[in-house]
C-alpha positions as CSV (number, residue, x, y, z in Angstrom):
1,X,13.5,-0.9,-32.8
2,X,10.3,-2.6,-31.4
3,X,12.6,-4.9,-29.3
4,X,14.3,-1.4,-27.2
5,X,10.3,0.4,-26.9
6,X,9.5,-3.0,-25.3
7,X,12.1,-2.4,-22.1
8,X,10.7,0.6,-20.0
9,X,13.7,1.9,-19.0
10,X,14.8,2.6,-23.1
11,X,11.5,4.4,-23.2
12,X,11.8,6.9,-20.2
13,X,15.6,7.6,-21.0
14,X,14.4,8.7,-24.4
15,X,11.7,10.9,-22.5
16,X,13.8,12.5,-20.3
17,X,16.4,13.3,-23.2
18,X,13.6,14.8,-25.5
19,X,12.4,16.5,-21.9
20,X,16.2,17.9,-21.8
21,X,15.9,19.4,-25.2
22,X,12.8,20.8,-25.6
23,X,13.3,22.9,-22.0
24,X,17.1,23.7,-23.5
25,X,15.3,25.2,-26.7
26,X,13.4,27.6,-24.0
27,X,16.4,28.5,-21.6
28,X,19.7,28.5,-22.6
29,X,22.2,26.5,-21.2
30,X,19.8,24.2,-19.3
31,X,21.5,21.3,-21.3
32,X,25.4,22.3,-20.4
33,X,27.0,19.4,-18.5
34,X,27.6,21.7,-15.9
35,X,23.7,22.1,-15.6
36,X,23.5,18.7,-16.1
37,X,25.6,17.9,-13.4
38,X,23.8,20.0,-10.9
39,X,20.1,18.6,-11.8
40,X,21.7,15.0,-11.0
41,X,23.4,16.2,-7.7
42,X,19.5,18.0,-6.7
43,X,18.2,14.2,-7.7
44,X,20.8,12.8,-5.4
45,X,18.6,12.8,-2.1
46,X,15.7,11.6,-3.7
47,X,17.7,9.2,-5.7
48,X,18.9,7.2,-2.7
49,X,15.6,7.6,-0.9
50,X,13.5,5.7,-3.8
51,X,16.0,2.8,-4.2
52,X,14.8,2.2,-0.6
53,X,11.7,2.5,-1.4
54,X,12.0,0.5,-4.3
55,X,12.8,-2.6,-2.4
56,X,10.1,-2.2,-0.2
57,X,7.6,-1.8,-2.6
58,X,9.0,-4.9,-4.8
59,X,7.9,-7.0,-1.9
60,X,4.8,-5.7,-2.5
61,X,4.6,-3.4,0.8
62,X,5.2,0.4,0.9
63,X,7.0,2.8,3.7
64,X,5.7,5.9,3.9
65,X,7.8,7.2,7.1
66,X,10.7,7.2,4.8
67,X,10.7,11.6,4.8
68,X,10.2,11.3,8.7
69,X,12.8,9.1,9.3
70,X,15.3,11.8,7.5
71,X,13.7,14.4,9.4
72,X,14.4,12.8,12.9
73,X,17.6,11.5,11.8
74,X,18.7,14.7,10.4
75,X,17.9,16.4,13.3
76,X,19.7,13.9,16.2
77,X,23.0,14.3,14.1
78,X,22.7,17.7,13.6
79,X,21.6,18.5,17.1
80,X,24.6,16.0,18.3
81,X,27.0,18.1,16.0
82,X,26.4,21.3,17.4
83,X,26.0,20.3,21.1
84,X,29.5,18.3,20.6
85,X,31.9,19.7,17.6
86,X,34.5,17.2,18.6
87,X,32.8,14.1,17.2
88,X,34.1,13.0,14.2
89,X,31.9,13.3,10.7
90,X,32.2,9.6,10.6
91,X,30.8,8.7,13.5
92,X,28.1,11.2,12.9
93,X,27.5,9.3,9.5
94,X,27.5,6.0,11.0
95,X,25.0,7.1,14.0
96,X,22.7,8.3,11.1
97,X,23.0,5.3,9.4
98,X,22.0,3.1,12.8
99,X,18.7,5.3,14.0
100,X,18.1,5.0,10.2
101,X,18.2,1.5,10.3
102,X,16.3,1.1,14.1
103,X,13.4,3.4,12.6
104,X,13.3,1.1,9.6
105,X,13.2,-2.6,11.3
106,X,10.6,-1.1,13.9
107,X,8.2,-0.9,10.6
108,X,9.6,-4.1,9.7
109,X,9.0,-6.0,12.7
110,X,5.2,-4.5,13.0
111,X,4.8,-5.7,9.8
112,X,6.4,-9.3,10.1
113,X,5.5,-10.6,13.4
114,X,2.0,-8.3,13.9
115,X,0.8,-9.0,10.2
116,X,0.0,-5.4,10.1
117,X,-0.7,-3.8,6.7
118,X,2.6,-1.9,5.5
119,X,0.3,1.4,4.7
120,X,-1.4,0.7,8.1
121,X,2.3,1.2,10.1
122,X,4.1,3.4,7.9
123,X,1.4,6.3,8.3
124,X,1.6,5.8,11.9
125,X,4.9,5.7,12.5
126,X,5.5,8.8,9.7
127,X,3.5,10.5,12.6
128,X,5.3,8.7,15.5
129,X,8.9,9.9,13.9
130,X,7.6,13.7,13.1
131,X,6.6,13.8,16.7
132,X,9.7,12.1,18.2
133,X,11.8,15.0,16.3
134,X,10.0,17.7,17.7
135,X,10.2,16.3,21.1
136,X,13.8,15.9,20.8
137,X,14.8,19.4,19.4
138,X,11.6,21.3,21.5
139,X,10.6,23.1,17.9
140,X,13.9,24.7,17.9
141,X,16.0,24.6,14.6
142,X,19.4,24.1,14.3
143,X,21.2,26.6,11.6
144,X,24.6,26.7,9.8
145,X,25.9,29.0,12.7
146,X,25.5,26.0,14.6
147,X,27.0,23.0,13.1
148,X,30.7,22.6,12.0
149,X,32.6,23.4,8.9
150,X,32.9,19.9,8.3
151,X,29.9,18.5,8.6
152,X,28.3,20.9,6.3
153,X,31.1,21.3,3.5
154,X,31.7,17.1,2.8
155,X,28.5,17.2,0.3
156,X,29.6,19.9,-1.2
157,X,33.3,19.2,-2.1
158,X,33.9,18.5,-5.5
159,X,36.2,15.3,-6.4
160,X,36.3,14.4,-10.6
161,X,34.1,17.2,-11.2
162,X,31.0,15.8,-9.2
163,X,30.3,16.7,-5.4
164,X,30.6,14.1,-3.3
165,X,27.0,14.0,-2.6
166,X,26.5,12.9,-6.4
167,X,29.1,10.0,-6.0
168,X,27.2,8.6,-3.0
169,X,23.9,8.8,-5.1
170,X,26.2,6.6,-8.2
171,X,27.7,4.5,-5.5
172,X,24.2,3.6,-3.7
173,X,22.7,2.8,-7.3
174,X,25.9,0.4,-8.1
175,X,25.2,-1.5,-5.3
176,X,21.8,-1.4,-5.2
177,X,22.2,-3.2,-8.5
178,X,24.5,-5.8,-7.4
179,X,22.4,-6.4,-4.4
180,X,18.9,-6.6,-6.5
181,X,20.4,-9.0,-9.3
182,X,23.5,-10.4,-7.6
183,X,22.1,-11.4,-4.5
184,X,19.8,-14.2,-3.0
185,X,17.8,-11.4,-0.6
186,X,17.4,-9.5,-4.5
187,X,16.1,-12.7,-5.8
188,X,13.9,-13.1,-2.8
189,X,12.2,-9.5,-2.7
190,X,11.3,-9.9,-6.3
191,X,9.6,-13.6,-5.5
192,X,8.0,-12.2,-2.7
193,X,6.2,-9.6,-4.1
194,X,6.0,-11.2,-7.5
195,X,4.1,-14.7,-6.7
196,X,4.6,-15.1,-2.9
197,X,2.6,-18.6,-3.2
198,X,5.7,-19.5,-4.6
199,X,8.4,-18.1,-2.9
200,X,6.5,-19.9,0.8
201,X,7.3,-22.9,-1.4
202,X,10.6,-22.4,-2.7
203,X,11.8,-21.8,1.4
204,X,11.0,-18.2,0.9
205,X,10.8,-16.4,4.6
206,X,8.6,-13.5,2.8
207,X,8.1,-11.9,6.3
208,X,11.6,-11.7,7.0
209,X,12.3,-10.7,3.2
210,X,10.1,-7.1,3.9
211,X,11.8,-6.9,7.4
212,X,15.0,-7.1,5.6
213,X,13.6,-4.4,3.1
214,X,12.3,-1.9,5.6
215,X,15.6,-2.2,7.3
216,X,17.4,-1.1,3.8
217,X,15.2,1.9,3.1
218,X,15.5,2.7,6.9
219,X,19.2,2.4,6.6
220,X,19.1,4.8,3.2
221,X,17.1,7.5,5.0
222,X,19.0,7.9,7.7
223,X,22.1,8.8,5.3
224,X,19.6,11.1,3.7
225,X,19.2,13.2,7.1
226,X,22.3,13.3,7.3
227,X,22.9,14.6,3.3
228,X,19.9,16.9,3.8
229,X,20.6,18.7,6.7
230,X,24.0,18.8,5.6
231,X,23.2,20.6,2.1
232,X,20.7,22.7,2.9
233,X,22.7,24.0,6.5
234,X,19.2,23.6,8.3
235,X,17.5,21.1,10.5
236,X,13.3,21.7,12.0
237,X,10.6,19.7,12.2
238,X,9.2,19.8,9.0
239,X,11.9,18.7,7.2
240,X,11.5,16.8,3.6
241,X,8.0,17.0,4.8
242,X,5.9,15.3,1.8
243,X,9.2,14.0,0.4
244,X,7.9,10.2,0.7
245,X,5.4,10.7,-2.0
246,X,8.2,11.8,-4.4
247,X,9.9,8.7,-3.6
248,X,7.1,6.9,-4.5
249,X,6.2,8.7,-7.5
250,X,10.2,8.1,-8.7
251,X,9.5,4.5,-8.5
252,X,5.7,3.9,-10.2
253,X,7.0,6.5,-13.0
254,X,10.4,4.1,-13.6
255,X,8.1,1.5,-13.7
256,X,8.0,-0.5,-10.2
257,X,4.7,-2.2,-10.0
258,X,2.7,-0.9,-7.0
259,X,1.6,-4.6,-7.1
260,X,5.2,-5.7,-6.1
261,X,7.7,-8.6,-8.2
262,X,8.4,-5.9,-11.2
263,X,11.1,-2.7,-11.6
264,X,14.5,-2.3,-11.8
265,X,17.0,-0.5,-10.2
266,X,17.8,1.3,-13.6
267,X,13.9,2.5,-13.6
268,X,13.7,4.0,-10.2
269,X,16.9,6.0,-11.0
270,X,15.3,7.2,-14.5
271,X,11.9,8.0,-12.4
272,X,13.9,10.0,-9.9
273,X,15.5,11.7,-12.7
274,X,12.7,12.7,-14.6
275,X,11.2,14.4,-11.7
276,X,14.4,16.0,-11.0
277,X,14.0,17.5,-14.6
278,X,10.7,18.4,-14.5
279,X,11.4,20.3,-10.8
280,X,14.1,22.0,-12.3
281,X,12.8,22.8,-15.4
282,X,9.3,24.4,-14.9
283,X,10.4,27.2,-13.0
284,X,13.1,28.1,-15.2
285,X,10.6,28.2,-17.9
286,X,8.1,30.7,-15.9
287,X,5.4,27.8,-14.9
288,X,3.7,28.3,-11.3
289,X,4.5,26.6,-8.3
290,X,0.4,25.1,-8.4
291,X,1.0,24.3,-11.8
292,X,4.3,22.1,-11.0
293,X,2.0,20.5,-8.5
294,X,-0.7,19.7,-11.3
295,X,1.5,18.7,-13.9
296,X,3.7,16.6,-11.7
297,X,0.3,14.3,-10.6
298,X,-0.3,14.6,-13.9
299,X,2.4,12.3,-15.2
300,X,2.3,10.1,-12.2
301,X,-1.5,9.2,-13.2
302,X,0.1,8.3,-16.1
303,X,2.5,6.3,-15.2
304,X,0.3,4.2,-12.7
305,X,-2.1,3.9,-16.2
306,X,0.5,2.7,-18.2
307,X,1.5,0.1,-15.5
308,X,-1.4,-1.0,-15.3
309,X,-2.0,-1.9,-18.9
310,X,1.2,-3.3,-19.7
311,X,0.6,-5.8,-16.6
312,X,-2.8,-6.2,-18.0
313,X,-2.0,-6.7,-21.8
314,X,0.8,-9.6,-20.2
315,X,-2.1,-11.6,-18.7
316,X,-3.9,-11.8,-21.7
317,X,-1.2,-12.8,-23.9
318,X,-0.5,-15.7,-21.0
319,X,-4.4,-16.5,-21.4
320,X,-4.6,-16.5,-25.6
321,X,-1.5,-19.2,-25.2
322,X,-3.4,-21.5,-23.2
323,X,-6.8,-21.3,-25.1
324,X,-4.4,-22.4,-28.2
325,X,-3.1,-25.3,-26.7
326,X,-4.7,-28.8,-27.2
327,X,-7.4,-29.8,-24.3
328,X,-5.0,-32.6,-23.2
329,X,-2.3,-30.6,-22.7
330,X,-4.3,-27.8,-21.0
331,X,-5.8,-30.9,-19.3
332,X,-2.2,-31.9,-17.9
């Protein structure tokens, strides 16, 4: 039993399940599959969008344009759907997938070949991208009445009992797995951000490793624009506006280390998760929209705490080995 509390991801899976049931004891039906289902499928944005953010932040760097690059993104496809209704859906996807990806490597590049601070860039361009949406679209919005049956309903349709917005969210986290622990670029994003000393050793390009990374989360949050715009049947300005710090909350509360080199792809799905509960949960249960705010910092605190000690409490069991060894073979 001690072995499964030690893994993180055992621990927040158990939270979220006796979450599940004490908000089912309070409103019926909140544990049905069917609810079930459609808590994952609200989780599926923000699912996808902290998997990139995972990555980045395991190289021990953090993108916080990730919300703006969906906002642009969603509104260049959704602006280039209703001003052209011929164009396929999946060439819309796959433009959405490239100004994803072009947003994302400009962060990248500032922060490999400029040496700029990650936070430094990401805040700027967060305010670059806003802007460059508004310019594009004037202010204007685009609304259902405006985009095509197709590009709004694909999210929606159901295939094995899941939209298909929820089997993009499970197919992203698959491969986000194989990538992470399968991969040499997985192996190098953890050694980056881990003990980057030792990666420059090893023949580790770390600036090319976070490049690499901000091209990934760029890439995911240009399908996001896409996804959002698509299930919601709006695109403005202001779009997912603040939605980067969820991202970043999904992550520290699955247990990514803010310090980089530590998470899983199995935690940042939990952490998305539980805030999915929580956000669908305290409004069922009658609990303000200020409260939500509160108690949703709240737990993030915690989580950065809890990081932060079980980092801590690892160093010091590293140190109490080495004061027990003999001085010659401390000495060596």
């Amino acid at each position: 039993m001690k072995i499964l509390f030690r893994h993180r991801e055992v621990v927040l899976g158990l939270i979220i399940a006796l979450l599940v049931a004490l908000f089912a004891s309070r409103a019926e039906g909140f544990a049905s599959l069917h609810n079930l289902a459609g808590i994952f499928n609200d989780s599926a944005i923000l699912i996808i969008l902290a998997l990139g953010q995972m990555v980045v932040i395991l190289t021990k760097s953090i993108d916080l344009s990730v919300a703006a690059n969906l906002a642009f993104t969603g509104m260049a496809v959704a602006m280039l759907d209703a001003a052209h209704p011929g164009l396929p859906l999946a060439l819309l996807i796959v433009i959405a997938l490239l100004i994803g990806a072009v947003l994302g490597a400009l962060n990248g590049y500032l922060v490999w070949w400029l040496g700029i601070p990650s936070i430094v860039v990401t805040l700027g361009t967060l305010t670059i991208y806003r802007g460059m949406a508004f310019v594009l679209s004037g202010g204007a919005w685009v609304n259902a009445n405006q985009m095509t049956p197709g590009f709004l309903n694909m999210p929606r349709q159901i295939v094995l009992g899941l939209p298909v917005m929820s089997w993009l969210a499970i197919g992203i986290v698959l491969m986000a797995w194989l990538v992470m622990t399968r991969t040499s670029f997985g192996r190098a994003a953890y050694a980056a951000g881990g003990n980057p000393v030792a990666a420059v050793y090893t023949g580790i390009d770390i600036g090319r490793t976070r490049f690499f990374a901000f091209v990934l989360s760029g890439t995911l949050s240009g399908l996001a624009g896409y996804l959002w715009v698509s299930r919601y049947a709006v695109a403005y300005v202001d779009l997912a506006n603040g939605f980067e710090l969820d991202t970043v909350a999904a992550c520290v509360i699955g247990g990514i280390s803010i310090a980089g080199g530590i998470g899983s792809v199995a935690g940042t799905l939990l952490g998305a998760l539980f805030l999915g509960v929580i956000k669908n949960a305290l409004p069922v249960i009658g609990i303000s929209p200020f409260a939500q705010m509160a108690i949703s910092g709240f737990v993030i605190v915690l989580a950065v705490v809890f990081n932060a000690r079980a980092e801590r409490r690892k160093g010091r069991i590293i140190l109490r080995q080495h004061s027990q060894l003999p001085a010659k073979e401390v000495a060596a």
